[in-house]
Each structure stands twice: as structure tokens, then as C-alpha cells.
N, C-alpha and C positions, 0 to 999 in steps of 0.2 A: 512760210516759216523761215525764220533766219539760220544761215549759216551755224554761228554758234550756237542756238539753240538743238540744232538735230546732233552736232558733235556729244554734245554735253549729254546727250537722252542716248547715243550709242556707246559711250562711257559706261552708263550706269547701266545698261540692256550687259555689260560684258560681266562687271563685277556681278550682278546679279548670276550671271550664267557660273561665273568659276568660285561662288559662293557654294552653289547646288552640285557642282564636281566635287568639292572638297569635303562635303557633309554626306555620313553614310545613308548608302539607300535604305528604303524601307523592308522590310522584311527579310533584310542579310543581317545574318547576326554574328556579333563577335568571338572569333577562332578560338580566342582562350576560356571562352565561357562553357563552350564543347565539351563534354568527357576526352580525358586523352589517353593515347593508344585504345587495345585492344578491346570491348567491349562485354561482357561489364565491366566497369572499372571494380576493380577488389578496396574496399576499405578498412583498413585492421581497427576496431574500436576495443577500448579496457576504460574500465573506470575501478576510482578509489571511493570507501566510501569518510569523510571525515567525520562525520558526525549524525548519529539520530536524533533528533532533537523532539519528535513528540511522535506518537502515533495515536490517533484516535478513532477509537472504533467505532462511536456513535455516526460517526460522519461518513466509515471508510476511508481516513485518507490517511498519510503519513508526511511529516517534512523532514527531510535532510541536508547536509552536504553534502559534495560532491565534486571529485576531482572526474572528468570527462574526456578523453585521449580518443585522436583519432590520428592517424596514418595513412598517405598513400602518395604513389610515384606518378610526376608528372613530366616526363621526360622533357617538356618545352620552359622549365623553369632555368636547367640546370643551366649552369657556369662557368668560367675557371676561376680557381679558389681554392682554398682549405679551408676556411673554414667558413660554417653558412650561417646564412644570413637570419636577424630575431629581429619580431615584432614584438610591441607588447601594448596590450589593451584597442588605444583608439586606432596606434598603429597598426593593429593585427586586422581591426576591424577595417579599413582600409584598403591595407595590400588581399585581404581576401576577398574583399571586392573585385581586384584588379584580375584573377586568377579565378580558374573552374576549385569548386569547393562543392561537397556533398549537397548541401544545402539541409544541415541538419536542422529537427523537429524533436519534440520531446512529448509525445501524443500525449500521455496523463496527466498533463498539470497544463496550466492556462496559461501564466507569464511566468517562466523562470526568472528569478535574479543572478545574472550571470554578476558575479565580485570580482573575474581574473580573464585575460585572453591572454595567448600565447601563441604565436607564427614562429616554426622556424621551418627556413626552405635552405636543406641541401647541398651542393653544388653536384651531384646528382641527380637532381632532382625531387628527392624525397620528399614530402611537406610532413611535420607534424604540426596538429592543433590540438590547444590544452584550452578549456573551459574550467574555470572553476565557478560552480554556481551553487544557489542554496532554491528550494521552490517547495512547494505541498503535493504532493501525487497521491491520486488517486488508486484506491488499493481496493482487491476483490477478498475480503476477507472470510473463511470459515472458521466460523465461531461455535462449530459442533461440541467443540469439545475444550472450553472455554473455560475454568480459566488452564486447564492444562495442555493450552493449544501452542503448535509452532504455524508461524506463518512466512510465508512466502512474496514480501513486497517486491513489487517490479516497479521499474524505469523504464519504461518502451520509448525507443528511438528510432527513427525512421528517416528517411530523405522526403520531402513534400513536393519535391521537382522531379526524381529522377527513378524511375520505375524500375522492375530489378533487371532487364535486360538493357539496362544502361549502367546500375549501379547494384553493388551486394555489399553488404557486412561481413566481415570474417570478426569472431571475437580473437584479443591479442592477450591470453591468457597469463603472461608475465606483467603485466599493466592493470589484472585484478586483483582487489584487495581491500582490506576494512582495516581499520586504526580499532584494536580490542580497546579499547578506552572510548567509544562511541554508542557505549552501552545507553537508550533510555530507559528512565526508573522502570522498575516493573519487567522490561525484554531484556532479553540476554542477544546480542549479533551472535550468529553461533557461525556463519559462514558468508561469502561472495560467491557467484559464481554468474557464468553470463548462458546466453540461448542466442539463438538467431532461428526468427521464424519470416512465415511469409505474409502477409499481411494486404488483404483484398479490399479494395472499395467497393463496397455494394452499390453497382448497378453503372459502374465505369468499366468492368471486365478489365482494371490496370490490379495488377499486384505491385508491390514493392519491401523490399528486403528491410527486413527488422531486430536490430541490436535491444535486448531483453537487459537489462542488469539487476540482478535477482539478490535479494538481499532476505538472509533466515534468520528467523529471532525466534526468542523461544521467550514465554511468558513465566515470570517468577508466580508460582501460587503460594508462597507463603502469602502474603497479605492478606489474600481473601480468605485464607484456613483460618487464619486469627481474628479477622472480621467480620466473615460472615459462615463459616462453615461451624466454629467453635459456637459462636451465639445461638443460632438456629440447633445445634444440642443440646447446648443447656434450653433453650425456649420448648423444646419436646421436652426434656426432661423433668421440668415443673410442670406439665402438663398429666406428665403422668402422676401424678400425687394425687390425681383426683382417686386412686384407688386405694387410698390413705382412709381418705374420707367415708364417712359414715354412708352406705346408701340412703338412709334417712333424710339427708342433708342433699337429695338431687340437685337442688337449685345452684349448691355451693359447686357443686362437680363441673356442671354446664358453665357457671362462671368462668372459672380454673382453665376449661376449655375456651373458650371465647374468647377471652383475654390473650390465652397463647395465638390462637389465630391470628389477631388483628396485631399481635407483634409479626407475624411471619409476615403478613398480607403489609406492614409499613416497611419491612426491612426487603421485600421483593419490589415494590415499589420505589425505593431509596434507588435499587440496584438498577431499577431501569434505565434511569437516565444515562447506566454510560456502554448501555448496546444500543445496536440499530433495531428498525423493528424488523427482523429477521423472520422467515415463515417455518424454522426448525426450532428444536429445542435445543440446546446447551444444557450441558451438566447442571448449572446452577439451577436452570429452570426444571432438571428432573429431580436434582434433593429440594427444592420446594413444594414440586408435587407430591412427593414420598410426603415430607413433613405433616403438609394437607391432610394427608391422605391416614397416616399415622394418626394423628390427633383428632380426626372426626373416626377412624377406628373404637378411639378412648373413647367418644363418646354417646355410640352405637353401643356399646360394649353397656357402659353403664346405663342406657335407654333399658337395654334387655334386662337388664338386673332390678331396673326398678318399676318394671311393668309386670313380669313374668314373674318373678322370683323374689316378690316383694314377701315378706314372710322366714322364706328359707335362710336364714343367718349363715348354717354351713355353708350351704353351696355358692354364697356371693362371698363370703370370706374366702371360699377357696377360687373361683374366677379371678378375685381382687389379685389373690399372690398369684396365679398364674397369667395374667395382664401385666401385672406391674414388672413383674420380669421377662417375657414374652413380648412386651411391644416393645421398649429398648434393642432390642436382639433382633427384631423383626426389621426396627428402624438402623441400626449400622446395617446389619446386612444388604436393606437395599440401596442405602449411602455406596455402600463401597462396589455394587451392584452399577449404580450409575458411574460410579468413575470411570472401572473397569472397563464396561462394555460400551 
């Protein structure tokens, strides 16, 4: 082999060698990617909320906005300076690449649409990050007591890398809060407030620390008092006119009856579509049963009357007035029975 050829082949034997010096080894990871200082690192999280924008209960879920703040000190950031330094958007996404970050998760919801980023780092070190995003979260709703229920949506947040003896949540309680103008139709926002729980994966024995953001609404029931509580009275209360009628005329009675049923039985069915299929009952579904329950009374009552006491004019004239004004009475009372209790 020639002279210049073996030159030429220990050239390139060198550069290959101070290629592989210069590129990091495997399994050594980047210092700033680290949690810094003491361990766990403290993370202050607050959110705002901008907007309810629907909640649905057939589905369980709700979507809103969402102003998302987090907070925490990174002593390897800091500078000299006065004043510190902002990202914003692609730039945030970015520089929080370059630097250790929570590595926040938002467990209830699939793809948030994050609309806004925000970096600003300190020259102490301090980093704040502002997300503002909109998404659908998944909501555990009880519906016992429906439509005069408050509920309690949550935003559960967590870190997906960093377990809680590396990382914790502190909520940062001046940084929560609702815009009263974020009311949707139908709920009232009545309050914010946040939790921090712990949060275990089954069957990795890791826990990690979890920012809650809780949001209270409280459900308007006028609508369905004039929709469907007002109707279903008046719908019992034509029902009972069967004791108007003549017991002569049974067939007319049973009609009267039947008629009112299959109005309850379309107006309970109308209603279904907008709960889930739930394994309790809700108010709504205890004043349907009442109502049931009341109007096949009506006509039990008139069965008796015109099998037993066919003949007796007294004594079914006076059943008639003591039904007609007894089962109304029987029927609020246990209306307001199911509210109540």
C-alpha cells in the first residue's frame, strides 16, 4: 500500500475518533434536564378559569378555558440583570425545552388546545409558565339530585416524568380564580378553588403529586320547573277527572288514564337523552315514579268502584270526592317528598 494512501486512511481514523470525543455519551444525561436543588422540587400551580363553555351530562364531560400558571426556582438559570427575560408561544416552547420544566400532564382530557405560552425566567432564577388553553374534561358527575344538583368539575394535573420524591405541587392561591361572566346556560360558577392529591399508578408502586383545579356550579332549575315539573301536574291533574265521570262510563275513565300515562312515559323518555344511563335515581326519575304511581292509584281506585260497588251511587260519589281531592294532595306531597329528601 502506498505512502499516501495509509496518510490519507490515518486522517480519517483521527477525525472519526474526535467526532465520538465531541458527541455525548450514551447514557449520560443532560445537567439542566435534572430537577434543581433540593429534592422535591416545590411547584406553585394557580389557574384561572375564562370560560365554561358547555357541560354535558349525558357524556360526563365539560369544556372550558383556562388560564394554567405554574411557578418554580431554578437556581442554574439565574443572571445579572434587572429585568428578566419572556418567551412567548413558539419561543417558550423552545427555551423550555433547553431547561428542566415539570413536564406537565393534564390526565382528564385527550389533546388540550393549548391558544397561548408564556416563559418568563428571573434573574434569580424564578421561571414562570402561563398556558392558556381551551379542551373537554372528563367529569364524575352526581346526578342524585338533579336538576337541583351542584357539581364539582375537576382538571387534574400531574407531572408524567417526575414522581413526587422528585417533584410536588403546592397550589398558589392568589393565582386562583373564575371570571363571574363564565356562567354556562343552565349552571351558575358559584366558586374556584384547588386540592393537591397523590396519585398512584397501579402496579408500578410510583406515586406522583397532583394539582386538582376544582370548579363549583350550581344548576338553574327553573327551566325544567316550567318544562317539565309544571307539565307532568297539569298531566296528573286531567287524570284525575276521571272521577268527574260517570262510573257507568269505565271505559271513558281507563281512557283518561292511559292517555295521561303515555303522555308521562313520552315526556320521561324526551328526558332521557340528556342524562347518562346512571344506576341511581334522580329527583326527576322519583316525580315520574310518584306520577306513575298516582295515576295507576286513579285507576285502581275506579277498578274497585266499578266491580265492587257497582250499584251503590252513595258510596262511589263519595270515594269520587274523596279521590279527587286526596290524590292531588297525596301527589304534591310526595313531589315535594322527593325534592326534599
Amino acid at each position: 500500500m502506498r505512502r499516501g494512501e495509509l496518510e490519507r486512511i490515518a486522517v480519517r481514523v483521527l477525525l472519526v475518533a474526535l467526532l465520538l470525543t465531541l458527541l455525548p455519551r450514551p447514557g449520560v444525561g443532560d445537567e439542566a434536564s435534572l430537577p434543581p436543588g433540593e429534592r422535591p422540587v416545590t411547584v406553585n400551580a394557580g389557574f384561572f378559569l375564562v370560560n365554561l363553555s358547555s357541560v354535558a351530562e349525558r357524556n360526563e364531560t365539560f369544556e372550558a378555558d383556562l388560564y394554567v400558571h405554574f411557578t418554580w426556582h431554578d437556581s442554574r438559570l439565574a443572571f445579572d440583570g434587572n429585568e428578566p427575560r419572556r418567551y412567548i408561544d413558539e419561543a417558550a416552547t423552545t427555551r423550555l425545552s433547553e431547561i428542566w420544566s415539570p413536564a406537565i400532564e393534564f390526565v382528564n382530557t385527550a389533546q388540550p388546545a393549548i391558544t397561548n405560552r408564556a416563559l418568563q425566567i428571573s434573574p434569580d432564577g424564578a421561571v414562570q409558565y402561563l398556558i392558556g388553553m381551551t379542551s373537554e374534561f372528563r367529569a364524575n358527575l352526581d346526578l342524585r339530585r338533579f336538576p337541583f344538583d351542584r357539581q364539582l368539575l375537576e382538571v387534574r394535573i400531574e407531572s408524567f416524568l417526575w414522581n413526587e420524591n422528585e417533584m410536588i405541587f403546592a397550589a398558589d392561591p392568589v393565582r386562583i380564580g373564575f371570571n363571574p361572566e363564565s356562567t354556562f346556560e343552565g349552571l351558575v360558577v358559584k366558586r374556584a378553588a384547588s386540592e393537591l392529591r397523590r396519585s398512584m399508578v397501579a402496579g408500578w408502586g410510583t406515586s406522583f403529586s397532583e394539582f386538582v383545579a376544582l370548579i363549583e356550579v350550581e344548576r338553574r332549575a327553573t327551566f325544567y320547573i316550567w318544562t317539565l315539573f309544571a307539565p307532568l301536574a297539569l298531566i296528573f291533574l286531567i287524570s284525575c277527572t276521571v272521577f268527574v265521570v260517570d262510573i257507568d262510563n269505565f271505559h271513558d275513565r281507563v281512557g283518561i288514564s292511559l292517555a295521561a300515562l303515555l303522555a308521562c312515559i313520552a315526556t320521561q323518555f324526551a328526558m332521557s337523552f340528556n342524562l347518562p344511563q346512571i344506576e341511581y335515581l334522580t329527583i326527576i326519575d322519583r316525580i315520574f315514579l310518584v306520577t306513575y304511581f298516582c295515576v295507576a292509584l286513579g285507576v285502581l281506585i275506579s277498578t274497585v268502584q266499578a266491580s265492587l260497588l257497582r250499584g251503590q251511587r252513595a258510596r262511589v260519589a263519595r270515594i269520587d270526592r274523596i279521590a279527587g281531592f286526596g290524590l292531588p294532595v297525596l301527589f304534591l306531597s310526595l313531589i315535594g317528598l322527593c325534592i326534599v329528601w
